[in-house]
C-alpha positions in Angstrom: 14.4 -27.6 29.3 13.0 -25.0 28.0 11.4 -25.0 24.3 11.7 -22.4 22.1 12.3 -23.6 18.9 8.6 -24.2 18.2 8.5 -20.3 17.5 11.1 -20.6 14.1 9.9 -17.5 12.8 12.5 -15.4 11.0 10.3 -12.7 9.5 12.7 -11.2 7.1 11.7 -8.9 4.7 12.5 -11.2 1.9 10.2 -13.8 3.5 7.3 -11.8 4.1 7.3 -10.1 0.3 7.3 -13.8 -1.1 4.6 -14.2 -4.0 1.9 -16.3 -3.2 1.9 -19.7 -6.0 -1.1 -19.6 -7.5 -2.2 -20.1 -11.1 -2.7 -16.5 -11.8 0.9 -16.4 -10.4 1.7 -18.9 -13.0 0.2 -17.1 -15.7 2.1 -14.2 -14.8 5.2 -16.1 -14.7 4.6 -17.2 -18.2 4.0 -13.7 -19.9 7.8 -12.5 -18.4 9.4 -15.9 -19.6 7.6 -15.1 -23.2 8.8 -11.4 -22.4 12.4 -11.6 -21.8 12.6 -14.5 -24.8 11.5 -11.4 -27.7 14.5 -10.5 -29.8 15.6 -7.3 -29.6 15.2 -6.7 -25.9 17.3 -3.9 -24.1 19.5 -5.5 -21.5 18.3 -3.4 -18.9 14.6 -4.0 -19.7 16.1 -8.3 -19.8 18.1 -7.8 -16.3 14.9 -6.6 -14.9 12.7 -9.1 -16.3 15.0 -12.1 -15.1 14.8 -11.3 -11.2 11.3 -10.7 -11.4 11.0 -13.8 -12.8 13.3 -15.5 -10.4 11.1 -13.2 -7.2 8.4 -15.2 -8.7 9.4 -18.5 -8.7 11.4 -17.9 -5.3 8.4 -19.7 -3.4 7.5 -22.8 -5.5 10.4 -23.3 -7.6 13.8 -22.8 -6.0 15.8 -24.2 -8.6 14.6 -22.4 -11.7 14.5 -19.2 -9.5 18.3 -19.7 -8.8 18.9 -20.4 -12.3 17.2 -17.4 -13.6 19.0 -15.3 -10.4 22.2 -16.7 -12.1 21.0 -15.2 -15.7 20.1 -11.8 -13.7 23.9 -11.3 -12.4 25.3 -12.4 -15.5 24.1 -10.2 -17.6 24.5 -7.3 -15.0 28.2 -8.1 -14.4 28.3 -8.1 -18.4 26.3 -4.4 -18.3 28.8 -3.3 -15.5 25.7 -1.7 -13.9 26.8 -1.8 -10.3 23.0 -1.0 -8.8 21.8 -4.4 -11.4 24.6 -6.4 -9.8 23.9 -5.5 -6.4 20.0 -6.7 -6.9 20.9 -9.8 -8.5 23.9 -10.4 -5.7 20.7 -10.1 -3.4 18.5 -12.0 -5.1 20.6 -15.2 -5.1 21.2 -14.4 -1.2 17.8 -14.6 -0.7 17.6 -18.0 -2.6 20.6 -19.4 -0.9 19.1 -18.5 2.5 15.7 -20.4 1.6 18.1 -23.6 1.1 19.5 -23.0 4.4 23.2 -22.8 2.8 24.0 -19.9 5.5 27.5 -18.9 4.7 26.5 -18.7 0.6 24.0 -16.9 1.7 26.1 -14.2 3.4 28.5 -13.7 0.8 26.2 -13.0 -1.3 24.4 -10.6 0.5 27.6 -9.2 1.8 28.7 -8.2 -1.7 25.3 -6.5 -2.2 25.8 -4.6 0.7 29.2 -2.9 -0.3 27.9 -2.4 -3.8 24.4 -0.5 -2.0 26.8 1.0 0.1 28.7 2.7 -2.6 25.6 4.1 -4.3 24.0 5.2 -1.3 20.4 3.3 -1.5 19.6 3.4 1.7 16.9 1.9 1.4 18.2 -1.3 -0.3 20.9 -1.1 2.3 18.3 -1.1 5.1 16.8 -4.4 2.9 20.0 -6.3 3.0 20.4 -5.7 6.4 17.2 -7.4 7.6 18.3 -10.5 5.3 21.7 -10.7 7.3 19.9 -10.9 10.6 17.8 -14.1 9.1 20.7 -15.7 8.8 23.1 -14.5 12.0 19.6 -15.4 13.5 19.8 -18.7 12.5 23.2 -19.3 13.1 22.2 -18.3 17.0 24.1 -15.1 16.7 21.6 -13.4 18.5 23.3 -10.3 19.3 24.7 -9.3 16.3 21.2 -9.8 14.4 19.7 -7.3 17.0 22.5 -5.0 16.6 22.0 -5.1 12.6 18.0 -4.9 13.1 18.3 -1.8 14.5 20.3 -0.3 12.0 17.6 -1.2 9.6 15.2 -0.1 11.7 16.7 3.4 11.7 16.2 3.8 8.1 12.8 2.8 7.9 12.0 5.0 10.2 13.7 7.8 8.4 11.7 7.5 5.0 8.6 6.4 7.3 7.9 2.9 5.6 5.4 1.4 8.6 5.6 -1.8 6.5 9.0 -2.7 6.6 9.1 -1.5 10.4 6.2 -3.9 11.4 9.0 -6.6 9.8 11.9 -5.1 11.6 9.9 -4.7 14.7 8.5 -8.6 14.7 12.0 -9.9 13.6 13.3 -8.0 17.1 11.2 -9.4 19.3 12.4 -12.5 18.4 15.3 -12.1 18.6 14.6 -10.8 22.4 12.7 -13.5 22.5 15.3 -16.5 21.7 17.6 -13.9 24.5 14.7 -15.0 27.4 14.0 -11.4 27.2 10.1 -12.6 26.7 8.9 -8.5 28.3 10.8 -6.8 25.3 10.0 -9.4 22.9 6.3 -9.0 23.8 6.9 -5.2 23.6 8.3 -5.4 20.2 6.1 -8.0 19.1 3.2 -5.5 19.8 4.5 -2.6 18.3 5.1 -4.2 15.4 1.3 -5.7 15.1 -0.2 -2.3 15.6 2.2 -1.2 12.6 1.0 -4.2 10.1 -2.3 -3.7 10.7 -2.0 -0.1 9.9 0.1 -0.6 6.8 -2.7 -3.2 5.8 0.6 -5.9 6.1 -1.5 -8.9 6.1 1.4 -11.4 6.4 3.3 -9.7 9.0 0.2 -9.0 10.6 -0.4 -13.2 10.9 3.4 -13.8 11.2 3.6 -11.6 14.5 0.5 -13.2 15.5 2.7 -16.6 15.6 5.3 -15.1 17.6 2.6 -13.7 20.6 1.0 -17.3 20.4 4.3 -18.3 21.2 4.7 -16.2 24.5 1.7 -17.4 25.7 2.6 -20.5 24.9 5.5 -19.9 26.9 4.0 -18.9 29.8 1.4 -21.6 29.5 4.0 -24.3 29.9 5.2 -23.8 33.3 7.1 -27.2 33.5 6.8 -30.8 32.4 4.0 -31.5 35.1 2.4 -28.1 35.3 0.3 -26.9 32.5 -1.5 -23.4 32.7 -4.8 -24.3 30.2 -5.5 -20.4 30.1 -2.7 -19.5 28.7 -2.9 -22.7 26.5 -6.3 -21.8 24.9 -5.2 -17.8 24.6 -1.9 -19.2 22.5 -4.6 -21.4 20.1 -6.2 -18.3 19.5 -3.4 -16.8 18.0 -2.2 -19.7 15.9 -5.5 -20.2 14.3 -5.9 -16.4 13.6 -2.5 -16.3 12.2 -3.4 -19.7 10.1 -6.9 -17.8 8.4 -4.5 -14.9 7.7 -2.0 -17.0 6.4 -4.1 -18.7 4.2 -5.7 -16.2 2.9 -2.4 -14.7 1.2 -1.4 -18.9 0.6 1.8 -18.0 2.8 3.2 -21.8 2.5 6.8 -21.2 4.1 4.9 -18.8 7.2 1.7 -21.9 7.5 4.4 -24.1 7.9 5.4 -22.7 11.1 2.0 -22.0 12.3 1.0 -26.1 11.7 4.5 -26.6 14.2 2.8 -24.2 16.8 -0.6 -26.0 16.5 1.2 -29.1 16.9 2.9 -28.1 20.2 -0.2 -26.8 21.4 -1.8 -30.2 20.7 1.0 -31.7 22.4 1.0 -30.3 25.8 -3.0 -31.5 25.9 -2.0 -35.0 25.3 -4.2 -35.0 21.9 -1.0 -36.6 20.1 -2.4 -38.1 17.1 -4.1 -34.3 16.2 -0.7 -33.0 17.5 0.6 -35.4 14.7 -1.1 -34.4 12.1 -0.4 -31.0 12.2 3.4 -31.8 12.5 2.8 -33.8 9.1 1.1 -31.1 7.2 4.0 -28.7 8.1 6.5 -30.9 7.4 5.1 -31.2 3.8 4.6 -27.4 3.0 8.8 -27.2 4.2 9.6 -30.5 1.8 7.7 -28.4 -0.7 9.5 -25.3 -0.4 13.3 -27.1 0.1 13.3 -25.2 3.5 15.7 -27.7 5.4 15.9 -25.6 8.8 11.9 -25.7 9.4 12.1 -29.6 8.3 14.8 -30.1 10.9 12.4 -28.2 13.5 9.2 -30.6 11.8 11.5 -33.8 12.8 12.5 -32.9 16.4 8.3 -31.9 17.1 7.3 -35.6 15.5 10.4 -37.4 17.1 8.8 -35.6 20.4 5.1 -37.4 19.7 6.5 -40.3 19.2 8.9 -40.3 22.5 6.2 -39.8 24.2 3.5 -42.4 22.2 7.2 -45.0 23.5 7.8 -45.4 19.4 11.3 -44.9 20.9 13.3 -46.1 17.6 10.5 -44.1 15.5 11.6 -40.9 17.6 15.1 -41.6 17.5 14.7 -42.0 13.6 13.3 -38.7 13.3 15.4 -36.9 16.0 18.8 -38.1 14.2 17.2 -36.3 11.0 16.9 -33.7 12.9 20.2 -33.5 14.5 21.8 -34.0 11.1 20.1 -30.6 10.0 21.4 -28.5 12.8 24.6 -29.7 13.0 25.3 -29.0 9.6 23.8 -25.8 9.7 25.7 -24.8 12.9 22.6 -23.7 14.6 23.8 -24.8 18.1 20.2 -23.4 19.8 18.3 -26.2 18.0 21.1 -29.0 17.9 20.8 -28.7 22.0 17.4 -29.6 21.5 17.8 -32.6 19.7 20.5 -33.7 21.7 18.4 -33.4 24.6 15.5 -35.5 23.4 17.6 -38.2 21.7 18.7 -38.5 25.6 15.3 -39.1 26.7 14.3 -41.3 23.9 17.3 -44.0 24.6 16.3 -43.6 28.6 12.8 -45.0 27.7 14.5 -47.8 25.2 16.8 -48.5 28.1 19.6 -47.9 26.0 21.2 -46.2 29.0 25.0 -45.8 27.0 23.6 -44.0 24.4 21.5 -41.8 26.8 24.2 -41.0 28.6 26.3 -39.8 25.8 23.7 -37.6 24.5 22.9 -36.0 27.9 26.7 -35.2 27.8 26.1 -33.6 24.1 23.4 -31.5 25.7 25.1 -30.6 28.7 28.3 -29.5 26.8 26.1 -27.3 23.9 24.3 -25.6 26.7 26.8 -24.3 28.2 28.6 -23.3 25.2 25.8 -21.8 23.8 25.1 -19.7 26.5 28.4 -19.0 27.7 29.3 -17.9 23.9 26.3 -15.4 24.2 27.5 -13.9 27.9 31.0 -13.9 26.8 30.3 -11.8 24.0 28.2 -9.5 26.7 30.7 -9.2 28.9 33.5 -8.7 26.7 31.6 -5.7 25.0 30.8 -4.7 28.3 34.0 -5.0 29.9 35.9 -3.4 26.6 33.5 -0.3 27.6 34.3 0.0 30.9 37.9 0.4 30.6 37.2 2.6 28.0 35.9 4.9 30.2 38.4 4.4 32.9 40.9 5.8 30.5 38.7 8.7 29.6 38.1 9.4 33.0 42.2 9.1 34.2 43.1 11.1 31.6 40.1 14.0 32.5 40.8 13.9 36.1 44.9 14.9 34.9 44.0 16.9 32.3 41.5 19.2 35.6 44.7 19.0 38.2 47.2 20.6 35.8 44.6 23.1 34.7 43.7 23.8 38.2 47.4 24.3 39.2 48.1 26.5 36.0 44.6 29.0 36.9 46.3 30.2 40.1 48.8 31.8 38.2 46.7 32.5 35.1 43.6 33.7 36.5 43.1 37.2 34.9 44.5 35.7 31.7 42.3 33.0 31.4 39.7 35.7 32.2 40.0 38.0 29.3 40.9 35.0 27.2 37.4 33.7 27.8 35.4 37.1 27.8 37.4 37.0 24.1 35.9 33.9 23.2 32.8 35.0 24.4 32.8 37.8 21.9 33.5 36.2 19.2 31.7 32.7 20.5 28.5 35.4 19.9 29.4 37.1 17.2 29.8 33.8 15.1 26.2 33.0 16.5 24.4 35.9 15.9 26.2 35.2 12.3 24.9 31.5 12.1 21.5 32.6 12.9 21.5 34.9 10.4 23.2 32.9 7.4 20.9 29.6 8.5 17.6 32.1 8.6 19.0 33.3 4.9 19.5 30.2 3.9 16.2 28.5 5.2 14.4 31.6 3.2 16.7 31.0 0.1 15.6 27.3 0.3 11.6 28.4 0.8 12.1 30.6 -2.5 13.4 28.0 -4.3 10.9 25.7 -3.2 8.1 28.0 -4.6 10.0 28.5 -7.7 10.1 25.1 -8.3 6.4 24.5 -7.9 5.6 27.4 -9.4 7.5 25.7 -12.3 5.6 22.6 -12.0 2.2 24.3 -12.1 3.4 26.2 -15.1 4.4 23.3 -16.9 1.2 21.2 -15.8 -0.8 24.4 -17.1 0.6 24.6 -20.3 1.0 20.7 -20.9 -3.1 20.4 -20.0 -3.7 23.9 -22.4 -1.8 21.8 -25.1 -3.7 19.2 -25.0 -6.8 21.0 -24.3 -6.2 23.5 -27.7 -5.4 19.9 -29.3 -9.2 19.0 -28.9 -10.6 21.9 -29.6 -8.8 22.2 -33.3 -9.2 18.7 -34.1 -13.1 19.3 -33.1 -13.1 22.7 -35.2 -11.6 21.0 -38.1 -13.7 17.9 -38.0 -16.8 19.7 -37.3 -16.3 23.2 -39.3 -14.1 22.5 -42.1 -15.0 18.9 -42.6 -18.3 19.7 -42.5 -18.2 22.9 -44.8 -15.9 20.8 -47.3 -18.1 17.9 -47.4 -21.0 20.2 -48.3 -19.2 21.7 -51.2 -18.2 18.2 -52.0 -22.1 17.3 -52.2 -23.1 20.7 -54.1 -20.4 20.0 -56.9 -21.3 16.5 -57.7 -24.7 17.8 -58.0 -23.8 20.7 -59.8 -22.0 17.8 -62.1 -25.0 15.9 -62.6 -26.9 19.0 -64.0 -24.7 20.8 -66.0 -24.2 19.1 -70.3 -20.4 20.2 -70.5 -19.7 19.4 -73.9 -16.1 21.1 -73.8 -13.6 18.2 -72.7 -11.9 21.3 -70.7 -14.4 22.6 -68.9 -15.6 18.7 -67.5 -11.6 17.8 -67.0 -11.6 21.5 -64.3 -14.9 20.6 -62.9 -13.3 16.9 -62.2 -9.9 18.3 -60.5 -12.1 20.7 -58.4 -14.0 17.5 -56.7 -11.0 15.7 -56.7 -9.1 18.2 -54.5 -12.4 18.8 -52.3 -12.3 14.9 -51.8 -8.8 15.6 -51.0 -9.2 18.4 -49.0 -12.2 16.2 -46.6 -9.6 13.3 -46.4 -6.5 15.8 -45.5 -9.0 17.2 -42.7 -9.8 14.3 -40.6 -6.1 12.7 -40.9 -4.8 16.3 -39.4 -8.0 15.9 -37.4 -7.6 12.6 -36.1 -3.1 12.6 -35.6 -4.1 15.8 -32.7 -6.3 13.9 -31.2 -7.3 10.0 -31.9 -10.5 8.6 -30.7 -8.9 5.2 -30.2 -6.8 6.9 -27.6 -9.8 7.9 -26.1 -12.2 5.3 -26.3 -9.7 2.3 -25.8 -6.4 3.7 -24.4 -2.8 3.9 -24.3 -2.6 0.2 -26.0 -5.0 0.6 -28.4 -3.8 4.1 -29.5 0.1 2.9 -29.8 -1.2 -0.3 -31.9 -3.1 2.0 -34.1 -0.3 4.4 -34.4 2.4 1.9 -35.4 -0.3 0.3 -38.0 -0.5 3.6 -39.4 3.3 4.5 -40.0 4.0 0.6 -40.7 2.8 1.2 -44.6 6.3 3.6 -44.5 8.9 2.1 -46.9 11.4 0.1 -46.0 10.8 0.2 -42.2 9.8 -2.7 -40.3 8.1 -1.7 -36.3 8.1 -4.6 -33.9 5.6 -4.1 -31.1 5.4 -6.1 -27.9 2.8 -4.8 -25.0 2.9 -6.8 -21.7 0.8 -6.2 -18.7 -0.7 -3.2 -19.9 -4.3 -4.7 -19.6 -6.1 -1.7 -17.9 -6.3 1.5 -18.4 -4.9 4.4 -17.1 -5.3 7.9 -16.0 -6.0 9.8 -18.7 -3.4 12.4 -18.7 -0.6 9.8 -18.2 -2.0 8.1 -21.4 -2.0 11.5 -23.2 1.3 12.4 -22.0 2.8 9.0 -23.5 1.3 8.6 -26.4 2.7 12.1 -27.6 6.1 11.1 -26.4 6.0 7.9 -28.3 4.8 9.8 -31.2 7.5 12.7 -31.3 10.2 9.4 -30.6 9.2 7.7 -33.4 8.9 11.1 -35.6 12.4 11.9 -35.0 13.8 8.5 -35.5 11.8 8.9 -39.5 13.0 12.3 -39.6 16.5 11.9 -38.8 17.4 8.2 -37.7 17.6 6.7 -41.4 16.6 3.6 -39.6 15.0 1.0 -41.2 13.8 -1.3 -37.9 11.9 -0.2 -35.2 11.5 -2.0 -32.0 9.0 -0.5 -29.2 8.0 -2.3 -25.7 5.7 -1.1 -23.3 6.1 -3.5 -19.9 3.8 -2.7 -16.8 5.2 -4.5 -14.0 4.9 -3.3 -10.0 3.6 -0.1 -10.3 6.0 0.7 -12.7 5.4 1.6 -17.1 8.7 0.6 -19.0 8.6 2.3 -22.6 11.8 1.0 -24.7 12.0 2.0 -28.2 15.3 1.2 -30.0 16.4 1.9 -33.5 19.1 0.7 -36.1 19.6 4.2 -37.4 22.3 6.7 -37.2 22.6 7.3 -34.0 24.4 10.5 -32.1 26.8 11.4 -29.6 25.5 11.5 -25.8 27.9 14.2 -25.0 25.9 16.5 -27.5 22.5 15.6 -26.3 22.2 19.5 -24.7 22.5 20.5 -28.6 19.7 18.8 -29.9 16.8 21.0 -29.5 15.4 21.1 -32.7 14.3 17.1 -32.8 12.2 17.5 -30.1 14.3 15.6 -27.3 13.5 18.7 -24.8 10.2 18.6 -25.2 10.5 14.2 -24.5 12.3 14.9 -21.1 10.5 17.5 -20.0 7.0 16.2 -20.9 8.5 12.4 -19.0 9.5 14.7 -16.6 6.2 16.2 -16.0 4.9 12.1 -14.9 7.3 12.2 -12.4 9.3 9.9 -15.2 12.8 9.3 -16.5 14.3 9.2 -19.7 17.5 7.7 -20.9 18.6 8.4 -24.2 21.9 5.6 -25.3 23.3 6.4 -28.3 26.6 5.3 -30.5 27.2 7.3 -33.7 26.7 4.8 -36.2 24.9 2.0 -33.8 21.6 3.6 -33.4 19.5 4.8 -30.3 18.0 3.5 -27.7 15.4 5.6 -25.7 14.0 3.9 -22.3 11.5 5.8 -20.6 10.1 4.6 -16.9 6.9 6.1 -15.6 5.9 5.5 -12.1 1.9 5.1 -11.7 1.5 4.8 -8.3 
C-alpha cells in the first residue's frame, strides 16, 4: 500500500495567515474586546473589530472565534454592506473548515464567493478560492481543487502577490502529489519554496519544506522490506528544518503535521518508542486546536506503532478512532487507510473474520476511489473528444460545399476578398491610429495626474512649511517685542507717582492689553503649529487638542486611541491632525452638537479615524455644495495620504465622518 497520508498538509491561505497564540497575542486580543465594548462605536469601525477579533482567536480559541464570527455577519447583514457580509460569510468558512465540518464549510464560503463575485474583489475572490480547494482537498476531490487552484493562481499572478503564489503553488503540488504525480508535485513544490523565501513567507517557506520531506520520504520507502536510508536521512532533514521554522512563528496546527512526518520517519527505522512520542506530541497540538482530520491521521500513525509493537487491540482501539473520523468526514483516501490496517491488526490477533471483512472494506474503497478519479478523467476527456469530432464533421462540410460553390464563384469570390482586403486595411490603419491616439491621450492624462499630485504635495508641504515659519515669527518677533514692552511699562509703573486716579486706571488697561496681547500671541502661535505634535505625536497632539476645546460649554468629547503606540511619519501626522482639527471646527461652527465622539484605531497597516456627532446633520446628496465648511479641503488633504473619507449624514441625526489612512 502505499502511504500518503502522512503528508496532510493543506496549505490554504487561511491556514498559513493564522496568528501565532502568544501572550502578546493575548494582550492584543484584549485591547479590541475593550475596543469594540466603547459606546458609541460606528458599526463599520464594530464589524471590523469583531473579525479581527475572531482572526485572532481562530488558532487557540475556536469557539469564541465562531461566536464573535457570528457577531461579525450579524451586524453586517443588519448594515446591508454586501463586501462586510461576504468577509464575515468567509470568516465563519474558515472556522467551520478548522472543525472539519466540510459541507458548512462550503456553504459558507460559497455564499462569500457570489457576494466577491458581484463586487468584483478579485482579490478576495482569488482568497476564497484557495479555501474551497482545502476542503474539495480533503474530501479527495483532487481534480476539482487543482482546477480551482489554478484559477487562484491566475489572479495572484495578475496583481503579482509572490506570497499567496508560494501558497497556491505548495497547495498544488499536493494536490499532484495525492494524484501519484510525485515529478509535478516536486516541480510545484519547488517553485513555490523559491517564492516564500523571496516573499520572506516564513510559514509557507517551512510548510513546503514538509511536503519535499514527504517525497523523499516517498522515494525512500521503496516497499515494506526495502528501505532506501538515503533518502530517509535527506527527508529528516527537511522535517526538522520545517519544525525550527515552524516554531519559530509557534505554527501549532502546521508542527502538528511536522511531529506526524517525524513520526513516520522514526517508524521505518524501527525506533518505535521515539516514533511514539512524536505521534503523541502531534496528536496534542490537533486536540488543542479541535482539528479532527489531523487527529484522525495522529490515530491511524499510533494505531500503526502499536500493530507493529503486537498491542493488536491497542492498534485496533486507535484505528477505529480513526476510521470513525474519515468516514464521517467522507474522505475516502484516508478511510482506505484505516481499513487497510485494521485488516492487518486482526491478522496478527488471529481474528481472521474480522480481517477478512476489512481487507474487503479496503479492497472495495480502492477501487472506488480510484475508479471515481479516472472516471471523472475520462469522462472530461471523452466529453472533449467528441466535441471535437463534431467540430471537425461539421468543418470538413462546411470546406466541400464551399469548394463546390468556388468553381462557379471564383472571380466573385475574388473581388469579394480584394474588397475585404480594402477595407480589412483600412479599418487597421484606422485601429492603429485611434489605439496610438488613445495610448498618447492616456500618457497625457497620466502626467496630468501627477503633475496634480506634485502640485498638491507642493502646496500641502508650503502650507505647512509657511505654518512654522509664522507661528516662529509670532512667537519669536511679536512675542518677544510684546513681552518687552510688557517689562518696560511695569517699570515705567513702578517709577512714575500718578496721583490722578485717570491717568493710573489708562496706564493699568495699557498692561493689561499688552498681557493680553503676549497671551493672544502664543495661543495663535501654538493652534498653527503645536509642539506636542512635534515632540510627542499624532496621540499626544489630538489628546491635547480635545483638552483644549473640552472647557467649550455644553459639549462633551469622548476620546478613545487604540494601537496608536508609535509614531508616525511626520507628514502623515501633520496631515491628520489638521483634518481632525478642521472636522471638529466645523462640527462647533455649524453642527450645534453637543457630544463629540472621536476614535483613532491602528490595526494591520491600516489608521481608522471616526468622529461622530449628535448635531444637525446634512443631506449627502448636497455634499458637492458645501465648500465653505471646509469638507474640500478634508477630502482632498485625506486624499493626498492615499486615504478615504466617508461623510454619513441624516438631516436632523447628525454626522459621521470615517476617515482610513493606509501607512504601509
Amino acid at each position: 500500500m502505499r502511504s500518503k497520508y502522512f503528508l496532510g498538509l493543506i496549505i490554504g491561505i487561511f491556514l498559513i495567515l493564522l496568528p501565532a497564540i502568544s501572550s502578546s497575542q493575548n494582550t492584543f486580543v484584549d485591547s479590541l474586546i475593550k475596543a469594540v465594548q466603547k459606546q458609541g462605536i460606528h458599526d463599520t469601525v464594530k464589524i471590523k473589530l469583531y473579525g479581527d477579533i475572531s482572526w485572532e482567536l481562530i488558532g487557540s480559541d475556536i469557539t469564541k472565534a465562531l461566536d464573535y464570527a457570528n457577531k461579525e455577519l450579524e451586524l453586517a447583514t443588519k448594515t446591508k454592506r454586501k463586501a462586510d457580509i461576504a468577509q464575515a460569510e468567509s470568516d465563519i468558512g474558515n472556522i467551520y473548515n478548522r472543525k472539519t465540518s466540510y459541507d458548512t464549510a462550503l456553504i459558507h464560503y460559497n455564499k462569500a464567493l457570489d457576494l466577491r463575485k458581484e463586487l468584483k474583489q478579485d482579490v478576495k475572490i482569488a482568497g476564497v478560492y484557495s479555501n474551497i480547494a482545502t476542503v474539495l482537498m480533503r474530501q479527495s476531490k483532487f481534480e476539482k481543487a487543482i482546477d480551482i487552484n489554478f484559477k487562484s493562481l491566475k489572479i495572484f499572478e495578475q496583481i503579482g502577490d509572490e506570497g499567496k503564489q508560494a501558497t497556491i503553488l505548495g497547495n498544488i503540488g499536493n494536490l499532484y502529489y495525492e494524484l501519484e504525480q510525485n515529478k509535478s508535485a516536486e516541480v510545484f513544490f519547488k517553485k513555490g519554496l523559491v517564492l516564500a523565501r523571496k516573499a520572506k513567507f516564513t510559514v509557507i517557506e517551512g510548510n513546503i519544506l514538509v511536503n519535499l520531506g514527504g517525497l523523499k520520504f516517498e522515494t525512500g520507502v521503496i516497499n515494506d522490506s526495502v528501505v532506501n536510508a538515503q533518502q530517509l536521512d535527506s527527508a529528516l532533514y527537511y522535517f526538522l528544518e520545517a519544525e525550527k521554522i515552524l516554531s519559530a512563528n509557534n505554527a501549532l496546527y502546521n508542527l502538528g503535521v511536522v511531529y506526524n512526518n517525524l513520526g513516520r520517519i522514526y517508524t521505518e527505522k524501527k525506533d518505535l518508542n521515539k516514533a511514539l512520542s512524536f505521534y503523541e506530541e502531534g496528536l496534542k497540538n490537533r486536540e488543542a486546536l479541535e482539528d479532527t482530520y489531523g487527529m484522525g491521521l495522529s490515530y491511524m500513525n499510533i494505531g500503526e506503532v502499536e500493530k507493529q509493537k503486537k498491542n493488536w487491540n491497542k492498534s485496533i482501539e486507535y484505528l477505529n478512532k480513526a476510521e470513525a473520523i474519515f468516514r464521517t468526514t467522507n474522505n475516502f483516501l484516508n478511510l482506505k487507510q484505516a481499513y487497510g490496517k485494521l485488516a492487518e491488526a486482526y491478522e496478527g490477533k488471529q481474528d481472521l473474520t474480522s480481517s477478512l471483512k476489512y481487507y474487503q472494506l479496503y479492497s472495495n474503497y480502492k477501487d472506488s476511489i480510484y475508479n471515481e478519479t479516472n472516471s471523472e478523467k475520462f469522462a472530461e476527456m471523452q466529453t472533449k473528444y467528441e466535441s471535437e469530432k463534431k467540430d471537425l464533421e461539421i468543418a470538413k462540410q462546411n470546406a466541400e460545399l464551399i469548394a463546390n460553390e468556388n468553381e462557379k464563384k471564383r472571380r466573385e469570390t475574388f473581388i469579394i476578398a480584394l474588397g475585404a482586403l480594402l477595407v480589412l486595411t483600412i479599418a487597421l490603419g484606422y485601429f492603429i491610429y485611434s489605439r496610438n491616439k488613445i495610448k498618447e491621450k492616456a500618457r497625457l492624462s497620466a502626467e496630468i495626474a501627477n503633475q496634480k499630485e506634485i502640485r498638491s504635495k507642493a502646496v500641502i508641504e508650503a502650507e505647512e512649511k509657511e505654518r512654522r515659519r509664522i507661528a516662529q515669527d509670532l512667537h519669536d518677533g511679536v512675542g518677544q517685542i510684546l513681552s518687552a514692552a510688557k517689562l518696560n511699562l511695569s517699570g515705567l509703573e513702578s517709577k512714575l507717582k500718578l496721583d490722578n486716579v485717570e491717568q493710573s486706571s489708562l496706564l493699568a488697561n495699557a498692561l493689561e492689553l499688552v498681557n493680553d496681547s503676549v497671551k493672544e500671541v502664543r495661543a495663535v502661535s501654538h493652534n498653527m503649529m503645536p509642539n506636542t505634535l512635534i515632540k510627542l505625536g499624532l496621540a499626544s497632539a489630538v489628546r491635547e487638542f480635545i483638552t483644549k476645546i473640552g472647557t467649550i460649554p455644553n459639549l462633551k468629547i469622548d476620546l478613545q486611541i487604540v494601537g496608536l503606540d508609535e509614531r508616525l511619519e511626520n507628514t502623515i501626522e501633520t496631515v491628520l491632525y489638521r483634518v481632525i482639527q478642521e472636522v471638529v471646527s466645523n462640527i462647533i461652527k455649524h453642527a450645534k452638537a453637543n457630544h463629540i465622539s472621536m476614535q483613532l484605531i491602528k490595526h494591520d497597516g491600516e489608521l481608522t479615524i471616526m468622529i461622530e456627532d449628535n448635531g444637525v446633520g446634512f443631506d449627502k446628496k448636497n455634499l458637492d455644495k458645501f465648500e465653505g465648511i471646509g469638507l474640500k479641503n478634508i477630502i482632498s488633504r485625506v486624499e493626498f495620504l492615499n486615504g478615504h473619507v466617508e461623510f454619513d449624514s441624516t438631516p436632523g441625526q447628525g454626522t459621521t465622518v470615517v476617515v482610513e489612512v493606509p501607512l504601509i
